[in-house]
Each structure stands twice: as structure tokens, then as C-alpha cells.
C-alpha positions in Angstrom: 129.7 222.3 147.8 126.4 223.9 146.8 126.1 225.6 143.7 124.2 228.4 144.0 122.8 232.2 142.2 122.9 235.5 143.4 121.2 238.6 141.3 121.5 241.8 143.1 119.3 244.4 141.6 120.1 248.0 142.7 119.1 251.5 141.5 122.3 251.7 139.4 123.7 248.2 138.4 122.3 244.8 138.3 124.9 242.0 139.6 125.2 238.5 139.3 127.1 235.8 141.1 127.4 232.1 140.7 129.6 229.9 143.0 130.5 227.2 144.9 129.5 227.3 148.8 130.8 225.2 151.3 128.9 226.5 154.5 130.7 224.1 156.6 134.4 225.8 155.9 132.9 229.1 155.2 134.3 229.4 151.9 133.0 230.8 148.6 134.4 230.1 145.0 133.2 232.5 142.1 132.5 230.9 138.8 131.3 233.8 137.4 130.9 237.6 138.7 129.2 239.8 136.3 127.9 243.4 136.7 125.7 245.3 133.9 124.9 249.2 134.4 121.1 249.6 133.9 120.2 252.6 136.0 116.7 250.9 137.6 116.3 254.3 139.0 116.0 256.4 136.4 114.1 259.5 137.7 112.7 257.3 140.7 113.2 260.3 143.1 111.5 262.6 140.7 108.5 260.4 139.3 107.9 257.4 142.0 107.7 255.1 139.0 110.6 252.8 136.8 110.7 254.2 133.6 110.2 251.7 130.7 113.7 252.2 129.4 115.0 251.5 132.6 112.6 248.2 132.5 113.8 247.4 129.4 117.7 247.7 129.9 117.1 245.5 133.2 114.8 243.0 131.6 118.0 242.9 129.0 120.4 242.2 131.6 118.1 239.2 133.3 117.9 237.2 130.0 121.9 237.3 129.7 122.0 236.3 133.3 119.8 233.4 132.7 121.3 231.9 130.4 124.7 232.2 132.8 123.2 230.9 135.5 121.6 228.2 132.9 125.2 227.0 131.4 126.2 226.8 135.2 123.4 225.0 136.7 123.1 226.6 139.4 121.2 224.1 141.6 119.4 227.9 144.0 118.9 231.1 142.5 117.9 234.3 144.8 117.3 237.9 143.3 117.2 240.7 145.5 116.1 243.9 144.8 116.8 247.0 146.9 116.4 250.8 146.7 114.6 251.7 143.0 111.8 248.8 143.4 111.0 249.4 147.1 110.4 253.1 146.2 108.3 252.8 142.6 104.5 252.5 142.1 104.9 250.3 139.8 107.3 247.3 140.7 104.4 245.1 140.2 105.6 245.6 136.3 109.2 245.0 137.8 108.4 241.5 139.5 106.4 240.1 136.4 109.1 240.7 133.9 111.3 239.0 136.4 109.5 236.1 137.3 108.8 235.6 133.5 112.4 235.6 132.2 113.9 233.9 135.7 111.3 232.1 136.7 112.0 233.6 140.4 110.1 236.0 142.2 112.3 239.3 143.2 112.5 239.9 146.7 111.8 243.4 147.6 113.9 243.8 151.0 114.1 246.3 153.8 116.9 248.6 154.2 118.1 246.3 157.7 117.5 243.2 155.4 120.0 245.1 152.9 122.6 245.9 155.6 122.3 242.5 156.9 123.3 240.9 153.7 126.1 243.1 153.0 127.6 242.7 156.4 127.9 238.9 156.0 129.2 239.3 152.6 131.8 241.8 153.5 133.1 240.8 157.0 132.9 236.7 156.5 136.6 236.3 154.8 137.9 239.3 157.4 136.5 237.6 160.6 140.3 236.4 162.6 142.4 239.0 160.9 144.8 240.1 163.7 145.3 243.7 161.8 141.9 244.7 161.7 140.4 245.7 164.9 137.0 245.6 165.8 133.7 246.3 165.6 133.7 246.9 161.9 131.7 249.5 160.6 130.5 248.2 157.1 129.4 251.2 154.9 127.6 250.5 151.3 126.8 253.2 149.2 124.7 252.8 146.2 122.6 253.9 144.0 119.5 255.3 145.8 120.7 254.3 149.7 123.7 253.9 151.7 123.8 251.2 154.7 125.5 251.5 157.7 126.3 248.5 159.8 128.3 248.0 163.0 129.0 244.9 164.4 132.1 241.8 165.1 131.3 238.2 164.8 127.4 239.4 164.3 125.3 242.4 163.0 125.1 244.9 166.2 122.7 247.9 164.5 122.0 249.3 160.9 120.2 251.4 159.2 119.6 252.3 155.6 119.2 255.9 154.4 118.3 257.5 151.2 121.4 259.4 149.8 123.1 257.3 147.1 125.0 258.5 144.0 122.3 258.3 141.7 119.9 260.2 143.8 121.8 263.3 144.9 123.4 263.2 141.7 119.4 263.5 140.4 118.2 265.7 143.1 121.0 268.6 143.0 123.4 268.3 140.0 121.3 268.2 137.2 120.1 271.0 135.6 117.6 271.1 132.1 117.8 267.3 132.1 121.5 267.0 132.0 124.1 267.0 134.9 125.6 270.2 135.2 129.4 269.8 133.8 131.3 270.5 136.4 128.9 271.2 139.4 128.6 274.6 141.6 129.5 274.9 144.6 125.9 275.6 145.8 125.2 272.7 144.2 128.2 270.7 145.9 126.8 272.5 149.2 123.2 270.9 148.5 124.4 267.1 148.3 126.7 267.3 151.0 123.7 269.0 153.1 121.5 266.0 152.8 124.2 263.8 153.2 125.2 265.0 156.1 121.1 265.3 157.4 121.5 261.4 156.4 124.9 260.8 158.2 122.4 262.3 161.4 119.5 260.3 160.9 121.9 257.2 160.9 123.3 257.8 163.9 120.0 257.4 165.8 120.2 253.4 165.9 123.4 253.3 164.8 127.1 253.9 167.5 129.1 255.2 164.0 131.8 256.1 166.2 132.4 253.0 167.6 133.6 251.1 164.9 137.7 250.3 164.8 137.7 249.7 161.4 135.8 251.1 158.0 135.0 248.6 155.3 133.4 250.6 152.3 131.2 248.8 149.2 129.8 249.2 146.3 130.8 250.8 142.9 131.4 254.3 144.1 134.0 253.0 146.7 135.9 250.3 144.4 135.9 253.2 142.2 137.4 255.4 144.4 140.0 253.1 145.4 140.8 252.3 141.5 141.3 256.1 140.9 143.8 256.4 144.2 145.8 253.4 142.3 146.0 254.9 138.8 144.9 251.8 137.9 145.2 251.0 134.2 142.2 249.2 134.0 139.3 248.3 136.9 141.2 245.2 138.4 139.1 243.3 140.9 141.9 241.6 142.4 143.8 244.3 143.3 140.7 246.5 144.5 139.4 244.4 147.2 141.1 244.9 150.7 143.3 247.3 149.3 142.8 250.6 151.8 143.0 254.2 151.0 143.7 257.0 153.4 141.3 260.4 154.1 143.7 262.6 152.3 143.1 260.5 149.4 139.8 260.4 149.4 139.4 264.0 150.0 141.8 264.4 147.3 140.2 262.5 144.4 136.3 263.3 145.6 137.6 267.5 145.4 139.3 267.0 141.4 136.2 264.6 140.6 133.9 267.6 141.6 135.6 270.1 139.7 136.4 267.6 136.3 134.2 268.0 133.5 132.5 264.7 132.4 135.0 264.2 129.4 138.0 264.1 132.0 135.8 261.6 134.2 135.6 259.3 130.8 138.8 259.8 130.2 139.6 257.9 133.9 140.7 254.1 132.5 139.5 252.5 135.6 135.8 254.5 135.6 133.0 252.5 134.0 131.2 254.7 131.4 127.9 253.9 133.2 129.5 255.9 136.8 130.9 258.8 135.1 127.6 260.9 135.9 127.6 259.7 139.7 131.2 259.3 140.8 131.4 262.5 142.0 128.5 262.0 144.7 129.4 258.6 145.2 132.7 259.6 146.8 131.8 262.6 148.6 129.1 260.2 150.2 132.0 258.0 150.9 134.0 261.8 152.3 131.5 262.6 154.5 131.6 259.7 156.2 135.4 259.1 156.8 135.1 262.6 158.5 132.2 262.1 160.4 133.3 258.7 162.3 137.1 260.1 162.5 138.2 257.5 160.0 142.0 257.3 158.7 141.1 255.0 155.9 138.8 253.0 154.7 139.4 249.2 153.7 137.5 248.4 150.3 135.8 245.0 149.6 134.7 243.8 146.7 132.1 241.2 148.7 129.3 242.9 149.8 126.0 242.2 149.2 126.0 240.1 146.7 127.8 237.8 148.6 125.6 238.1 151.0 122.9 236.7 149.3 125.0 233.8 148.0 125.7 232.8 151.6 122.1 233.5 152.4 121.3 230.5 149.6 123.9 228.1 150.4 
């Protein structure tokens, strides 16, 4: 066994892993799995630049995360960082306070280096399972991009595209600062239009419609998948592989549209820092199902992170 560190840093959430790897049996035992809403991306879209609160909340999150990663001793530690730094002038700032508090550089990857990584982490522990058919079609949505992968055994095309739920959320359903509470339809129309222009440009380089089976990421999915439960609480366990049918999605994405932001808090499963985005988030996740024809989508709770871990060990 290796012990190794994984620090996912996206446009909504920072993430970290540490585990056990043994590369030989292909298996991979958490120690600790944390996740910390810091919105990297604050205004991103609008600016080109990470605001300093955003900075600050990330920096915030990093020094908790070392000293996790220091009570562990983790023998490897990679940080990745995807949508929010690629696109900001100044992620020079970004790396610095990185390198200072983890004493690792951050690597800024490409969209297909993104895909890549979650496609490993997602489709390792399903590789043999005689009730999913292949090719898999791995879809994770985040904050500022969504990745599409296709592929079996290996990674057969993906692409990354720039709808995620914090940037449509940013770019059509807020209004004077503050997102509109519930959202118009025109508004509604507007996401679901670039989304859709997205869905198009993917397509391109990647056979969507080829895949047998839809595995979907990230916070909006698990989210999505927590809500279709009635969940209590957000419950890991019972999240991942769990699957949840078009109609469902389709349901919950419609009353999430139409709910004003204290009936999203009010959700027991929703973490406060998705409340804003959820809404997006699954009608990315919508337009999807219905564009590749799928019946359900299987939810993992390995994805990118995981990847990265592998990508250490």
C-alpha cells in the first residue's frame, strides 16, 4: 500500500482525499474524504480574475487540509486545479498561496486531462460488472465545466465544455447581484440554450450516443440523487451507484426551478453552499439524459478525485 494525497480544486468546492493504494489489486481505501464549499469562481465568467474572498476562503480550506494530510502522512500529495484557475488572469496569485501553505505546486490541467482523471476514478471499481453494459459514458458536471467521456476498459474521446452550475447559474439567473428567487422561464430558456449549444459542441469529438450506460459526478448529480431518495441527511454510502430514472430527474430539476431558495435550504440532504446552483446543476444533468436517450443515470461518488489518487499511487 501507498499512502497517498489528492486535492481537487474546482470552481465550487475544494476536495481532499487521503488513502491507501494498492495498484497491483486495483483497490483504494479512504482514510479521510473531505469536501469544503469555497466558490473559486466567484464572478470568474464576469471578471476573468479570482476575487480575493474567494482566495481567501480557498487558502482557508488548504491550511485545514494540510494539517490532514500532515496527521496522515501522506507519503505523495497531488493538487489539481480545473475550471476557475485555468480561466483567471491572475492564478499566478492562486499557485503562490498554494505552494506556500502545501508546499506543492497546483497543476492547472486541460479539460481532456480533467476527463481523463474522472474516467479512471469513476469506471475503475465498475470495470467486470455483468449489469452494466458498455461503453460508459462518464458525465461530470461542475462548477464552471462539464466533461464528457466515452470509453470501456480505456478513455475512447472527451471533451470539456464550459456550462457548469456555477456559471449558468452566474450568467442567466442572477439579477442586481442576487439570484433571482425563483427563476423565469426566459431565464430557464437562456441556461438550457447554452447548454444545449454545449451538449452540440461536445458531440464533435465525442459518439454521446454510443454509450450503454450513464455514470454522472460531481455535487450537482450526488445531489440529485439525494433529493430522489428523500434522504434524511447527505449519506455517501448510499449515494454512490445508486441510479435514478429520467422521470426523476425531470421531476426534481422542474420543482427545483420553480422553489424559492428557502425551500431549497430547507432540502436536509442540500449543502447550504449548492442551494444557489442546484437548479442548473440538474438541468445540466436533464439535458443530457435526453439528449443521449438515457433511462437513468448511475451516480458515483469517485470521480475525479479518485482519479488523481490513482494518478499518485
Amino acid at each position: 500500500m501507498t499512502r497517498v494525497a489528492a486535492v481537487d480544486c474546482g470552481t465550487n468546492s475544494i476536495r481532499l482525499l487521503v488513502a491507501d493504494a494498492n495498484p497491483e489489486t486495483g483497490e483504494l481505501v479512504d482514510l479521510d474524504r473531505r469536501m469544503t464549499i469555497v466558490r473559486l469562481g466567484q464572478g470568474v465568467d464576469r471578471t476573468g480574475r479570482l476575487a480575493p474572498e474567494a482566495l481567501a476562503r480557498t487558502f482557508a480550506a488548504c491550511r485545514e487540509y494540510a494539517q490532514v494530510i500532515k496527521e496522515y502522512g501522506a507519503e505523495r500529495l497531488r493538487f489539481v486545479a480545473t475550471s476557475a484557475s485555468r480561466d483567471a488572469e491572475n492564478r499566478d496569485e492562486f499557485v503562490r498561496g498554494v505552494v506556500d501553505i502545501l508546499g506543492v505546486e497546483p497543476e492547472v490541467i486541460s479539460g481532456d486531462q480533467e476527463a481523463e482523471f474522472s474516467f479512471t476514478g469513476a469506471t475503475k471499481e465498475l470495470a467486470g460488472r455483468t449489469d452494466l453494459a458498455t461503453p460508459f459514458l462518464v458525465v461530470d458536471i461542475g462548477g464552471g465545466s462539464t466533461e464528457f467521456v466515452v470509453g470501456d476498459d480505456r478513455v475512447r474521446a472527451a471533451r470539456s465544455v464550459d456550462v457548469g452550475c456555477v456559471r449558468m447559474t452566474e450568467r442567466h439567473l442572477v439579477r442586481d447581484g442576487v439570484v433571482t428567487d425563483p427563476p423565469t422561464e426566459e431565464q430557464i430558456a437562456a441556461v438550457r440554450a447554452d447548454i444545449e449549444a454545449a451538449l452540440d459542441l461536445a458531440e464533435r469529438s465525442v459518439p454521446l450516443r454510443d454509450a450503454r450506460t450513464l455514470v454522472g459526478l460531481a455535487g450537482s448529480v450526488t445531489t440529485v440523487s439525494a433529493v430522489a431518495q428523500e434522504l434524511p441527511a447527505y449519506d455517501s454510502a448510499r449515494i454512490h451507484h445508486s441510479r435514478v430514472s429520467l422521470d426523476r430527474v425531470r421531476e426534481i430539476t422542474s420543482a427545483l426551478l420553480r422553489a424559492t431558495h428557502a425551500e431549497r435550504a430547507a432540502i436536509p440532504s442540500l449543502h447550504p453552499g449548492r442551494v444557489d446552483v442546484i437548479g442548473a446543476g440538474a438541468l445540466v444533468l436533464l439535458a443530457v439524459m435526453e439528449r443521449v436517450g438515457a433511462t437513468e443515470v448511475v451516480v458515483s461518488e469517485h470521480d475525479i478525485l479518485d482519479g488523481i489518487a490513482w494518478s499518485v499511487a
